[in-house]
KOLVO-219180 format. One record per atom (N, C-alpha, C, CB): x, y, z; residue in one letter. Coordinates in steps of 0.2 Angstrom, whole numbers, padded with zeros to 4 digits, always signed. Each point is the difference from the previous one (the first is absolute). Last residue first. Glycine has a CB too. Layout:
<rs>
XYZa...
</rs>
This chain:
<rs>
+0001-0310-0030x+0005-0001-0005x-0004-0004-0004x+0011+0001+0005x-0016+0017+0016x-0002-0006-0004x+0003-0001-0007x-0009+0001+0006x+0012+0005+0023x+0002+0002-0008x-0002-0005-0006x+0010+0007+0005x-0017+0006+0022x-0001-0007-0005x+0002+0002-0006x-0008-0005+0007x+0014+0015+0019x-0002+0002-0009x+0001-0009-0003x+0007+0016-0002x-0009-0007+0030x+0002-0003-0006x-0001+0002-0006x-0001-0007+0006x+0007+0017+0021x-0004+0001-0004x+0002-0006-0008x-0002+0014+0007x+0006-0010+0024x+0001-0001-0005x-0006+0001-0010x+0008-0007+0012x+0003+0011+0018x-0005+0001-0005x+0002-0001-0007x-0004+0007+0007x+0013-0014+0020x+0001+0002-0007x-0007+0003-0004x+0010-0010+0000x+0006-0005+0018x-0001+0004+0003x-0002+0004-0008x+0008-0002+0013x-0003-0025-0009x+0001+0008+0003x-0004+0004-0002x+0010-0001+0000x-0008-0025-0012x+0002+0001+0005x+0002+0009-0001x+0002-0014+0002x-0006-0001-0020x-0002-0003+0005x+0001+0004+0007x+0003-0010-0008x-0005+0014-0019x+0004+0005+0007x-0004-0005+0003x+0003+0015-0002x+0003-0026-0019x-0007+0004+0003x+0004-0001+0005x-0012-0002-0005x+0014-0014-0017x+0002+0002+0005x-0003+0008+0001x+0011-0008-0001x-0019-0011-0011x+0007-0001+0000x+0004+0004+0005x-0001-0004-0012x-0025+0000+0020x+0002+0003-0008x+0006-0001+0001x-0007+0009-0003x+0000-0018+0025x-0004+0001-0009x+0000+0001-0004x-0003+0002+0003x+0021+0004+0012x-0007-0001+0004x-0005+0000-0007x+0002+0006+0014x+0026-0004-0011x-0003-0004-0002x-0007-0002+0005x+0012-0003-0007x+0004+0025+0010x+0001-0008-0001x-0004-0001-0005x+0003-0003+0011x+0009+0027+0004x-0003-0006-0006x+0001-0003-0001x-0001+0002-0004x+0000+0019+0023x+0001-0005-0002x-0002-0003-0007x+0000+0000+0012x+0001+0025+0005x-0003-0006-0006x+0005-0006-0001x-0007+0011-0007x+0006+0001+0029x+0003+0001-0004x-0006-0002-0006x+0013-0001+0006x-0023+0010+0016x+0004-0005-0002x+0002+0000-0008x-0007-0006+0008x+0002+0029+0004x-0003-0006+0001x+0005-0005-0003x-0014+0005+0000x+0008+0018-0013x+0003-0001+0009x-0003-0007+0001x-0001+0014+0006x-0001-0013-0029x-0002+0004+0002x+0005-0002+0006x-0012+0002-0006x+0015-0005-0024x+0002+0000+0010x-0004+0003+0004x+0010-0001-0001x-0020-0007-0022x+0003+0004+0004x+0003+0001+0007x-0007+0002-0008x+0003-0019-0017x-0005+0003+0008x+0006+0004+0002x-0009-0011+0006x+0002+0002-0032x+0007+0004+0006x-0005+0000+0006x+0009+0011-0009x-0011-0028-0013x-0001+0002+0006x+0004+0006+0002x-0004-0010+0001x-0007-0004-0026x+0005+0005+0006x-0003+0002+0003x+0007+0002-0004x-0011-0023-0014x-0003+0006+0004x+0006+0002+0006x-0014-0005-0002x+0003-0008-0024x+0006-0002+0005x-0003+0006+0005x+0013-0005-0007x-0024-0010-0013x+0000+0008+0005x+0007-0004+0005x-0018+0005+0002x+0013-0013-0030x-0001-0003+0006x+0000+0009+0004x+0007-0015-0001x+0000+0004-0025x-0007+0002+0004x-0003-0002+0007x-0001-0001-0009x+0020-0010-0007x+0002+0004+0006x-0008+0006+0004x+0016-0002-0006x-0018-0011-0017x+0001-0003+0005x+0003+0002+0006x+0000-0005-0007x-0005+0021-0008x-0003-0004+0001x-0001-0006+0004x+0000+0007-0006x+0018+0003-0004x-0004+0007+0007x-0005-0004+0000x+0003+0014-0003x+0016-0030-0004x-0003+0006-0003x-0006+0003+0005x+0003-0005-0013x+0020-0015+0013x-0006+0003+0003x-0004+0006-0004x+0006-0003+0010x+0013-0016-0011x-0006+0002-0007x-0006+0005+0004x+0001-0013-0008x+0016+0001+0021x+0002+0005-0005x-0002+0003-0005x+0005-0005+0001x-0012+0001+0024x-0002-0003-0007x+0006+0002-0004x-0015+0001+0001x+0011+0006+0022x+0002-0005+0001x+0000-0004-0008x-0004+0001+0015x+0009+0027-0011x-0005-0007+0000x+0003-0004-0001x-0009+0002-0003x+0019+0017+0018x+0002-0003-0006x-0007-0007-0001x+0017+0004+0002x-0013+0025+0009x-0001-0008+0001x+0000-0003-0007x-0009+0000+0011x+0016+0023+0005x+0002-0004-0008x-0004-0007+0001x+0013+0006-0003x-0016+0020+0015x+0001-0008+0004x-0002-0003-0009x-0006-0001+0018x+0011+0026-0005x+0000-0003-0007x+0001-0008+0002x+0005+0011-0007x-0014+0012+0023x+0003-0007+0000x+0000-0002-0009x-0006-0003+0015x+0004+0025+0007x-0002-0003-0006x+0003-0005-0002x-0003+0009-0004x-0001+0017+0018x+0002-0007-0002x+0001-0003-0004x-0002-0001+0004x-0001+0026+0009x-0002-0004-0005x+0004-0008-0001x-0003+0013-0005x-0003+0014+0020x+0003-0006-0001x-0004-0004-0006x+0002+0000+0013x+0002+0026-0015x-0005-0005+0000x+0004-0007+0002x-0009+0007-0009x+0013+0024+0012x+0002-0008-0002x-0004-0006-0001x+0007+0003+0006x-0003+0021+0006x-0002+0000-0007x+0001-0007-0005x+0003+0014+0002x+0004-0014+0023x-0003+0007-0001x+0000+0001-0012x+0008+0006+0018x-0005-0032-0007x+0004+0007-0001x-0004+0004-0001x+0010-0004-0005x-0017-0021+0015x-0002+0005-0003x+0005+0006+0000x-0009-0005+0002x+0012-0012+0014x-0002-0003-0008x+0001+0004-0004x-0008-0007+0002x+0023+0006+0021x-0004+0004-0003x-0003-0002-0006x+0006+0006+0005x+0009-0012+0014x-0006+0000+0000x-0007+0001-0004x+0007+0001+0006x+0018+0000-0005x-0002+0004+0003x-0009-0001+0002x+0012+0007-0005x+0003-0018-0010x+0003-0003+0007x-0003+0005+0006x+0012-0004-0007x-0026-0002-0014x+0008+0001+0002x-0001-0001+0006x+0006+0009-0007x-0026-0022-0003x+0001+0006+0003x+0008-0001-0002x-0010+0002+0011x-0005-0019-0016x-0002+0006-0003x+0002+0007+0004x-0008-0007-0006x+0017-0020-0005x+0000+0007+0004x-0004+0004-0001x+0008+0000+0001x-0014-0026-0009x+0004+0009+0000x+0000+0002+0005x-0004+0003-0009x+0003-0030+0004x-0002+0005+0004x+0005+0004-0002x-0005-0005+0009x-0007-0017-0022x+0006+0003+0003x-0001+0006+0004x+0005-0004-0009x-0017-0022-0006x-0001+0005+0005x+0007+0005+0001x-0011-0008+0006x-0004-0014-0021x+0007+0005+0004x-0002+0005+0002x+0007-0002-0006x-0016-0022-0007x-0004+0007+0002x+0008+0003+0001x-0014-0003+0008x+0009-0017-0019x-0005+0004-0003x-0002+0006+0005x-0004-0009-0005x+0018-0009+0017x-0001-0002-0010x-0004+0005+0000x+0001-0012-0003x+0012+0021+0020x-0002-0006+0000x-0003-0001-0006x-0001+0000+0010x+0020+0019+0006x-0004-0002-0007x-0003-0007+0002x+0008+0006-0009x+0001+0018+0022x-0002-0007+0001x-0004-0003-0008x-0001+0004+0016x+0013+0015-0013x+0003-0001+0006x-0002-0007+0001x-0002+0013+0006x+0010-0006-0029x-0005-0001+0004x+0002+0002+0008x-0003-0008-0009x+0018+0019-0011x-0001-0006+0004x-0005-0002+0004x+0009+0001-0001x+0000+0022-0007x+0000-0007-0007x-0001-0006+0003x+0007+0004-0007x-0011+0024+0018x+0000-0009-0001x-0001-0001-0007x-0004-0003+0011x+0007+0026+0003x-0003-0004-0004x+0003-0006+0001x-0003+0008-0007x-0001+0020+0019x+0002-0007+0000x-0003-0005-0009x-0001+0002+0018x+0002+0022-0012x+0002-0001+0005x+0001-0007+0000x-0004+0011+0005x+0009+0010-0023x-0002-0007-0002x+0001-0001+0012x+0007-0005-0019x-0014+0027+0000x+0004-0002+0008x+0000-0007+0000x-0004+0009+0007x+0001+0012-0029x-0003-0008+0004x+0005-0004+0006x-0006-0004-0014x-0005+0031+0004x+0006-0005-0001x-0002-0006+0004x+0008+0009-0002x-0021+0013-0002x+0003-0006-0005x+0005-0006+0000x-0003+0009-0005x-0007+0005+0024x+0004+0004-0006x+0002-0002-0006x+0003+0004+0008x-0006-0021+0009x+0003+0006+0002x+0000+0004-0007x+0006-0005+0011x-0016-0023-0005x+0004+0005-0005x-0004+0008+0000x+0003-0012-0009x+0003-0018+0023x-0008+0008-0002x+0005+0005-0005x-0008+0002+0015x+0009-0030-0010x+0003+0007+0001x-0005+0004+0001x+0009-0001-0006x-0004-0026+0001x-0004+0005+0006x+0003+0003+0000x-0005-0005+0007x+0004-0019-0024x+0004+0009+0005x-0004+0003+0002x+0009+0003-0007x-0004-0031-0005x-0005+0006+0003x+0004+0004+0003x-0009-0006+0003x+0012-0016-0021x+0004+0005+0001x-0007+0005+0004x+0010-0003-0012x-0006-0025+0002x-0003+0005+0003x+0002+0008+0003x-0004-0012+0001x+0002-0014-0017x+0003+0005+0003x-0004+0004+0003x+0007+0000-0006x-0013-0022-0004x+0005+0002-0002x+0005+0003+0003x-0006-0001-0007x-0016-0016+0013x+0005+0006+0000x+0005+0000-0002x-0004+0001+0006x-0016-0015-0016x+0004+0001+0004x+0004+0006+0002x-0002-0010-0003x-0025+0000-0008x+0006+0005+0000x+0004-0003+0005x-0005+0011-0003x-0015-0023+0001x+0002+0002-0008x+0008+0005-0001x-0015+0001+0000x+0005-0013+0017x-0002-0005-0001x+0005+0004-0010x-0015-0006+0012x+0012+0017+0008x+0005-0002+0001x+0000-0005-0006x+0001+0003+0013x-0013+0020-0007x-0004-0008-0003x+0009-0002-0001x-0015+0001-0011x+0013+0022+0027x+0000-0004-0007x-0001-0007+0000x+0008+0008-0004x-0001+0015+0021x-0003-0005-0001x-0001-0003-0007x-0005+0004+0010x+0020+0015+0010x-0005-0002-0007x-0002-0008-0003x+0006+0010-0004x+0002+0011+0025x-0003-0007-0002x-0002+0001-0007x-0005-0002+0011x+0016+0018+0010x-0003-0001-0005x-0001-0008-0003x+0004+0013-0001x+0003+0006+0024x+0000-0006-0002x-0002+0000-0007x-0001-0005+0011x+0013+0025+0005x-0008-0004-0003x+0003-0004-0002x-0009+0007-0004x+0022+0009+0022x+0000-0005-0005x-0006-0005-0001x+0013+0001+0002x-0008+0017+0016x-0002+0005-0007x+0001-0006-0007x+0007+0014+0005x-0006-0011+0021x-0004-0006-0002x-0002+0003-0009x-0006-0004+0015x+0020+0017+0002x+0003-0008-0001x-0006-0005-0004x+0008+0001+0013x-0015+0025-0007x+0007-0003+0001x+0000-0008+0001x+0004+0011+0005x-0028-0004-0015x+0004+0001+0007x+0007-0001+0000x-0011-0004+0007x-0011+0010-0026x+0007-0005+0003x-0001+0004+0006x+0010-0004-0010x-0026+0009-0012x+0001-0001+0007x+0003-0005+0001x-0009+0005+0003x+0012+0005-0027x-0003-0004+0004x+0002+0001+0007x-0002-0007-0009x-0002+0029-0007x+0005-0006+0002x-0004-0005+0005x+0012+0009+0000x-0021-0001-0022x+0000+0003+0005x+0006-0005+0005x-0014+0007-0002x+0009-0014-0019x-0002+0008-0002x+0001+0002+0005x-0008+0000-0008x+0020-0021-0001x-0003+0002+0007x-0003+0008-0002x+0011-0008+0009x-0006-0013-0026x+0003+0006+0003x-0007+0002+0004x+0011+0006-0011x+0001-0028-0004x-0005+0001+0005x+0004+0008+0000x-0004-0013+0008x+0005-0008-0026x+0002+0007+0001x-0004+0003+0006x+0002+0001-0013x+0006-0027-0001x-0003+0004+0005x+0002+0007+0002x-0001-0011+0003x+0001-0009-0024x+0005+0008+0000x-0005+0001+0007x+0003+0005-0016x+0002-0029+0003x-0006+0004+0004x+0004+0004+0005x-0009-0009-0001x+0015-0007-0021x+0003+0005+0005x-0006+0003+0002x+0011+0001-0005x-0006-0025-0009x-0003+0008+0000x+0001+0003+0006x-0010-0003-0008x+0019-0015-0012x+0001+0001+0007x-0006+0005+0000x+0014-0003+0004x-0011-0008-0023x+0006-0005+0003x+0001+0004+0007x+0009-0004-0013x-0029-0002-0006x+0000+0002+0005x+0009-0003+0003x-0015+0000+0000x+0006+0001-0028x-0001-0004+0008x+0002+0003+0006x+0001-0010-0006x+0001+0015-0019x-0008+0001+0002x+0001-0003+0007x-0008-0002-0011x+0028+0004+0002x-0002-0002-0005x-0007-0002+0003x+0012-0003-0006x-0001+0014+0024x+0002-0002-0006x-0003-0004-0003x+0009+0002+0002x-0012+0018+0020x-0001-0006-0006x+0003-0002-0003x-0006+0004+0000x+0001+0007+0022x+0006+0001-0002x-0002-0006-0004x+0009+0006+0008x-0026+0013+0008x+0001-0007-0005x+0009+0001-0004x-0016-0002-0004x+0002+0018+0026x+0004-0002-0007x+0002-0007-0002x+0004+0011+0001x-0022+0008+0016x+0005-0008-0001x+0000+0001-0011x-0007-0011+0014x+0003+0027+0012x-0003+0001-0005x+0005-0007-0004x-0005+0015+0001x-0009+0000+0020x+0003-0009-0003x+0002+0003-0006x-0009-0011+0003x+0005+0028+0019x-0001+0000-0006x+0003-0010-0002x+0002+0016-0002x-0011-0002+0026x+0002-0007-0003x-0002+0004-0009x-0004-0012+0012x+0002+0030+0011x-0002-0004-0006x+0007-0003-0003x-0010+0008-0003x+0000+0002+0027x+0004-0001-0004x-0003-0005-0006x+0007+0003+0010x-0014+0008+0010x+0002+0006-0005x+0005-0003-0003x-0003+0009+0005x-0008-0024+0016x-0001+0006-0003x+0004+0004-0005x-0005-0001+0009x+0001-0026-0002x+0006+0005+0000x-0005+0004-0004x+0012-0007+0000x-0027-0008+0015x+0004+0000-0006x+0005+0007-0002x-0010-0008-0004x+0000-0005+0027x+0003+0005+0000x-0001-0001-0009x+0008-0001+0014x-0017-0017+0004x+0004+0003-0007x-0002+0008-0001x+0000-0011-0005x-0012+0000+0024x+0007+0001+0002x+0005+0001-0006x-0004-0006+0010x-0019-0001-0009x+0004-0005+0002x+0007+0003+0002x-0007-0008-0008x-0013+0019-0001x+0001-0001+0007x+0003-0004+0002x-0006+0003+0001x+0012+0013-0021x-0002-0005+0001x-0003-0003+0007x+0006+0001-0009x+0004+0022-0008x-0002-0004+0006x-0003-0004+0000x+0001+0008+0004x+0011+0009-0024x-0007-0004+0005x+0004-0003+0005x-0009-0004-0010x+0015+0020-0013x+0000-0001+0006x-0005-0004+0004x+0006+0010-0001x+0005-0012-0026x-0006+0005+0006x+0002-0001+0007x-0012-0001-0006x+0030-0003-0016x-0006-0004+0006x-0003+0004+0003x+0006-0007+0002x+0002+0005-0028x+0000+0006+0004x-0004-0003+0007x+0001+0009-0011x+0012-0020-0013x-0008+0001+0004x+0004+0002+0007x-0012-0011-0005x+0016+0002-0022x+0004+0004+0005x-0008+0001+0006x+0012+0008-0011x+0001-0023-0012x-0004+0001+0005x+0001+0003+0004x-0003-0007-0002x+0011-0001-0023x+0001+0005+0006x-0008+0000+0004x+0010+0009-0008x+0002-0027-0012x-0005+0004+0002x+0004+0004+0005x-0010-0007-0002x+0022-0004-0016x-0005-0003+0002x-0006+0004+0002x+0007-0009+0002x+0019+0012-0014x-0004+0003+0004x-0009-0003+0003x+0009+0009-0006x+0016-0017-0008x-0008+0001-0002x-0003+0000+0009x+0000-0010-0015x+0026+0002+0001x-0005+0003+0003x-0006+0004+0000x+0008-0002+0001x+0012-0016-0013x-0004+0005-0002x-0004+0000+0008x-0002-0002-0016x+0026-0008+0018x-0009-0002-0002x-0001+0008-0001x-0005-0012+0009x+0026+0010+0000x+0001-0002-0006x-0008-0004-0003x+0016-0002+0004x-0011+0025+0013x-0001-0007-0001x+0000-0004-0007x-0005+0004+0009x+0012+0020+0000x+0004-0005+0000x-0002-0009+0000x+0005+0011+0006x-0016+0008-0004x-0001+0002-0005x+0006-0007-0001x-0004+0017-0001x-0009-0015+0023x-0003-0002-0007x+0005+0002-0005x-0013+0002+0004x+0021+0003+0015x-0001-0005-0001x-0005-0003-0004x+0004+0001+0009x+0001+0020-0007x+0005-0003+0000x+0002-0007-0002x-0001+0007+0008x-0017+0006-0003x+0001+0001-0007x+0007-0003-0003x-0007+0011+0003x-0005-0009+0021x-0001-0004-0004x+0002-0002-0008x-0007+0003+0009x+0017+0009+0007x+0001-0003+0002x-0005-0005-0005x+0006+0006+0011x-0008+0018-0011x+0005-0003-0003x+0003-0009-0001x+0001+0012+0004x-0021+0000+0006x+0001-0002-0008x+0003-0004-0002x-0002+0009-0001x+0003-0003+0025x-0004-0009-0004x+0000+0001-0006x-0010-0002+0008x+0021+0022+0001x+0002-0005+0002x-0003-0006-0003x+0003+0007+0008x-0019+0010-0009x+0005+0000-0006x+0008-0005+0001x-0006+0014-0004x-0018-0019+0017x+0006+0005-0001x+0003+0000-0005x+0001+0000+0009x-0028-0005-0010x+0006-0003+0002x+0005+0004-0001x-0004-0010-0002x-0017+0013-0005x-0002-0001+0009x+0007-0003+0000x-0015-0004+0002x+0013+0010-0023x+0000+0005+0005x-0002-0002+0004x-0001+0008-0005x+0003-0022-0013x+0005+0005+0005x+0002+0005+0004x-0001-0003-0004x-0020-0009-0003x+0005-0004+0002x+0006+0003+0003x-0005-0008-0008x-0012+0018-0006x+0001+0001+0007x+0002-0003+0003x-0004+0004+0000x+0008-0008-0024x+0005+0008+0005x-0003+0000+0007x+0001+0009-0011x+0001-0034-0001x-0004+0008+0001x+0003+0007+0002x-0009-0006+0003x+0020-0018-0017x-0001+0004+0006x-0006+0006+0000x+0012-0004+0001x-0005-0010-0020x-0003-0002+0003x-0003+0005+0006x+0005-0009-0005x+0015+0007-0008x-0003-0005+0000x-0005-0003+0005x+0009+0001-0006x+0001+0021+0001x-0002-0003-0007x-0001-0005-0002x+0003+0005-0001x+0001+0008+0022x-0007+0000-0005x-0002-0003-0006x+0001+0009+0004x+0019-0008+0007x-0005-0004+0006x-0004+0000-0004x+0002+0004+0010x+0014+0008-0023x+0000-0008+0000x-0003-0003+0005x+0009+0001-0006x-0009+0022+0007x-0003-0002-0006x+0001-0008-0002x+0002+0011-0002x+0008+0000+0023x-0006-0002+0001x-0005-0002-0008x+0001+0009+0012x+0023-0008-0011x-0003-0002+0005x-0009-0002-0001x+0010+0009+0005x+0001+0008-0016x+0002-0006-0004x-0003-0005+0002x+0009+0004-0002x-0006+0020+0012x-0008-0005-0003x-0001-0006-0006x-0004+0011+0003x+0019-0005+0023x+0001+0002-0006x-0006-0003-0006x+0014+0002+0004x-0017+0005+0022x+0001-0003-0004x+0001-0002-0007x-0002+0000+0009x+0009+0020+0007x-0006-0003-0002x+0004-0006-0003x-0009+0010-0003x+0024+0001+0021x+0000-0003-0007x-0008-0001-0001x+0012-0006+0000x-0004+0008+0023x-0004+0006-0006x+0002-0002-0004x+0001+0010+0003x+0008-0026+0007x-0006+0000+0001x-0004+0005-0001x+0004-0006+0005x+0020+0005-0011x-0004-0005-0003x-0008+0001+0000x+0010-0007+0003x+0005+0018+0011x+0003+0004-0009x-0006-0006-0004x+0017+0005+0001x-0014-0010+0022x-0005+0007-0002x+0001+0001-0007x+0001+0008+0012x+0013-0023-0003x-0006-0003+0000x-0006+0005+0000x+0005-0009+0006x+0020+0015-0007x-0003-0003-0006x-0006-0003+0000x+0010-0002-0002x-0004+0014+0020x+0001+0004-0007x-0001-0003-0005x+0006+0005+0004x-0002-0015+0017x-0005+0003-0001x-0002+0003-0005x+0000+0000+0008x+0020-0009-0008x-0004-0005+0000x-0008+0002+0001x+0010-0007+0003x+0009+0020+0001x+0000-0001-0009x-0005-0006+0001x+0014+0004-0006x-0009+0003+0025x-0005+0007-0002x-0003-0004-0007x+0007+0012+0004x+0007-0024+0010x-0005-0003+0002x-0006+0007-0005x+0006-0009+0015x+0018+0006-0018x-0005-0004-0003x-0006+0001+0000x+0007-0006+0001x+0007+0021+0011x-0001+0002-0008x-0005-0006-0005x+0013+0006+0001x-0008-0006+0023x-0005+0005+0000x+0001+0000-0008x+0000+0007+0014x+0016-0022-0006x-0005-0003+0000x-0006+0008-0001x+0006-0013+0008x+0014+0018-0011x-0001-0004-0004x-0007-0001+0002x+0012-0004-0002x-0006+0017+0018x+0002+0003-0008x-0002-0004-0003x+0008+0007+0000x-0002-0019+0019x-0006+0004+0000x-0002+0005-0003x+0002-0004+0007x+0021-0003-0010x-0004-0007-0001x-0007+0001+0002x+0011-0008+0002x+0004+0024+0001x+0000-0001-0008x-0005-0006+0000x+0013+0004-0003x-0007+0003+0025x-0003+0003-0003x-0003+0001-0006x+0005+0002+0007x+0011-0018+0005x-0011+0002+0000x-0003+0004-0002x-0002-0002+0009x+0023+0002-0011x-0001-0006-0003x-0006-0001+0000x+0010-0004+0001x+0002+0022+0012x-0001+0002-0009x-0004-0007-0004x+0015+0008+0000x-0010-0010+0026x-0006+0005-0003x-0001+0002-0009x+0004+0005+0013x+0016-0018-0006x-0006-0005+0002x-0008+0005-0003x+0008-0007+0013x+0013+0017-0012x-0001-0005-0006x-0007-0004+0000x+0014-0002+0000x-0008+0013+0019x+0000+0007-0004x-0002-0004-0007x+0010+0008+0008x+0000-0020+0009x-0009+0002+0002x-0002+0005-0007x-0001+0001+0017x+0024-0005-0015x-0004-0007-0002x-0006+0001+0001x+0006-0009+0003x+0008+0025+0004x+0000+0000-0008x-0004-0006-0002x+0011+0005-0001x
</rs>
């Protein structure tokens, strides 16, 4: 009679867990079909934003930016968008640059009373074809750089998914450097599951980074912060891990196994 209780109790209690674990899928689809609603996007636009800005970017990132801009207690102000598309080449030295993927920038200003109180540099990458990996070596490195002299670090928020049928697959992110120094940082994405896999059968891997910096001036204005910062993703290849440190620039993949590609952003 006790085994008998015992069975009735697993049984209810694995019922349960299959009801959450549905109601929890259910609710993360019910959202992600959702367009995004055009309140949303009208107040992107309205300060500033481009529309093809949006559209090299997930509606996941919309949201997430929209979020976080509307809630700011500064007037906001969309700066520029840059976007560029890498070719394919070869070098004899043995660089490799990342094939079929495109780098969108795009940077926002948080203002009061005319002055500079942060600006955000909006990173958007997508893979048009799946990148070449090997099992276990699916985690890239990235890098960002800046005039230390003028900005500090605020924050930092990056994700690696791809998106199924519209929908958005989160496989890794970070709030926390892997490695910071004055004017630079760095962190590592996932770019595979558990199965190996970048790219979903109708899907696009995709990334991307919001990095908040705070000028070193109170009184700063866009002209005095007039400077290039620059991002890095290299690419895991088979072979030695990647590594980061401090060679020359505030920081820089010192070390493994990689190809890499930079965007220069000009603020």
């Amino acid at each position: 009679m006790l085994k008998g209780k015992e069975g009735i109790k697993k049984g209810v209690l694995f019922l349960i867990i299959v009801i959450m674990i549905f109601s929890l899928f259910y609710f993360h689809v019910s959202i992600e079909e959702n367009d995004i609603p055009e309140d949303v996007i009208q107040y992107l636009l309205s300060i500033g934003t481009e529309q093809e800005f949006l559209d090299m970017i997930s509606n996941e990132r919309i949201q997430q930016l929209y979020l976080r801009l509307v809630d700011s207690d500064y007037e906001v102000n969309f700066v520029d968008y840059q976007f560029e598309a890498i070719e394919t080449d070869s070098e004899p030295s043995g660089r490799n640059p990342i094939n079929s993927l495109q780098i969108t920038v795009g940077v926002f200003e948080f203002i009061s009373n005319g002055r500079i109180q942060a600006v955000q540099i909006s990173i958007s990458y997508r893979w048009n074809a799946p990148p070449i990996s090997m099992p276990g070596f699916g985690t890239d490195a990235h890098t960002f750089t800046f005039d230390p002299n003028l900005f500090m670090i605020g924050e930092i928020f990056a994700e690696s998914g791809f998106t199924r049928s519209e929908l958005w697959h989160s496989i890794d992110y970070v709030d926390v450097p892997a490695f910071a120094a004055d004017g630079g940082l760095g962190w590592f994405l996932k770019r595979q599951v558990t199965d190996g896999v970048t790219n979903q059968p109708g899907g696009n891997f995709v990334g991307g980074a919001d990095i908040l910096l705070i000028p070193r001036n109170v009184n700063a204005t866009r002209e005095s912060l007039n400077s290039q910062m620059f991002y890095t993703y290299a690419q895991q290849r088979a072979g030695t891990r990647i590594t980061l440190g401090v060679n020359e620039s505030p920081i820089w993949i010192i070390g493994g196994s990689f190809n890499y590609q930079t965007k220069i952003i000009n603020y």
